[in-house]
C-alpha positions in Angstrom: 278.0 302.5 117.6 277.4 299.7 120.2 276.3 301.3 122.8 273.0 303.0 120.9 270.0 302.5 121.3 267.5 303.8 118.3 263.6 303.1 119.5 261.5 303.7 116.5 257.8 303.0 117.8 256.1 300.8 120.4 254.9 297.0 119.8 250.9 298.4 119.6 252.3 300.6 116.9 254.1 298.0 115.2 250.9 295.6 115.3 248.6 298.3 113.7 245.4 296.0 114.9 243.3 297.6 112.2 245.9 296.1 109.7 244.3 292.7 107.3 246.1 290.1 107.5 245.2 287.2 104.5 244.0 289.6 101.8 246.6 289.2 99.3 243.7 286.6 97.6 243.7 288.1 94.1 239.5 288.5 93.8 239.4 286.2 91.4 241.0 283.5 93.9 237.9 284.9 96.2 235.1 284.1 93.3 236.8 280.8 92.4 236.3 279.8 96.1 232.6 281.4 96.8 231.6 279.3 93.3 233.3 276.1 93.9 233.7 275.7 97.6 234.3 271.8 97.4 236.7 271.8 94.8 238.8 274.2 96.8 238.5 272.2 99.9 239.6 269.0 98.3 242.4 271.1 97.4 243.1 272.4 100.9 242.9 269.0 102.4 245.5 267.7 99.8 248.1 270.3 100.6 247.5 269.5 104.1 248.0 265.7 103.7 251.0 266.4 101.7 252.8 269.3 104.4 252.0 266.4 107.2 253.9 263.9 104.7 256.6 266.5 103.5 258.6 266.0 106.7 259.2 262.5 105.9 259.9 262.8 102.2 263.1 264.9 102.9 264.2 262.8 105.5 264.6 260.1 102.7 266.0 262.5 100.4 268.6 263.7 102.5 269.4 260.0 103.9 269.3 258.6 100.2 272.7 260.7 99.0 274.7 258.4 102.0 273.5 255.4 101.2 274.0 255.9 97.4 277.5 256.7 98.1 278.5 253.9 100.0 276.6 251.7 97.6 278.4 253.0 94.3 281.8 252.8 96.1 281.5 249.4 97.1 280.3 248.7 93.7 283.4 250.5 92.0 285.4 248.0 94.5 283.6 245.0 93.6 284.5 246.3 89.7 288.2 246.4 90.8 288.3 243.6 91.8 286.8 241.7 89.4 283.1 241.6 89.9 282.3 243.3 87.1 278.4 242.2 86.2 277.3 242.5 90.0 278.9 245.9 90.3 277.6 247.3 87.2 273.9 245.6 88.5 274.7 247.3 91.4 275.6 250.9 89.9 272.6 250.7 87.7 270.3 249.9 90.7 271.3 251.7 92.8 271.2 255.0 90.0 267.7 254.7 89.6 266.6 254.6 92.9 268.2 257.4 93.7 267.1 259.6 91.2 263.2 257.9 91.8 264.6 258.6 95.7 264.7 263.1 94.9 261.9 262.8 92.6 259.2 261.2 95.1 258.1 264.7 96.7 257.7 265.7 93.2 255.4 262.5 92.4 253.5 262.3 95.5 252.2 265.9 95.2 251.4 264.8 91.4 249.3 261.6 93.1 247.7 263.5 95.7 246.8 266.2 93.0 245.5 263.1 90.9 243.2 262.3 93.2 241.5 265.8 94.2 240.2 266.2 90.8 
């Protein structure tokens, strides 16, 4: 079973050169773009501003889950020990910037929508 080797065509085959690549564009997509060509760019330059930002955004998200966790378990603390209206400030702080934290990708391709049209 390990030892066999199956060759099933060669690379030119493989990479038919006559094959189209890019036409799954439904022809309506095609007419949309031939009769509105700037509106279409706009929205080609604002997916491309937001994949250049997109990197970042998850790199807050994923660092914002740490953060939160340390933050809400020295705020349970500070309630244990008797702190109870700065913890509970802290809890509810630190709550809603998380959840604004893993909703930003959401709202900065809403804003950068916003602004194409």
């Amino acid at each position: 079973m390990w030892g066999k080797v199956q060759t099933v065509g060669t690379i030119t085959e493989f990479i038919n050169k006559e094959a189209t690549l890019g036409t799954a564009a439904s022809f309506h997509e095609l007419l949309n773009w031939a009769l509105h060509p700037v509106e279409q760019t706009k929205e080609v330059g604002a997916n491309i501003a937001y994949d250049k930002i997109e990197p970042f955004l998850d790199i807050i998200c994923v660092m914002s889950y740490p953060l939160a966790s340390v933050i809400m378990t020295m705020a349970g603390l500070m309630y244990i020990v008797n702190f109870k209206e700065k913890s509970i400030s802290w809890l509810t702080k630190t709550s809603i910037a998380y959840v604004l934290i893993q909703l930003l990708p959401m709202l900065v391709k809403i804003t950068l929508q916003i602004l194409v049209t």
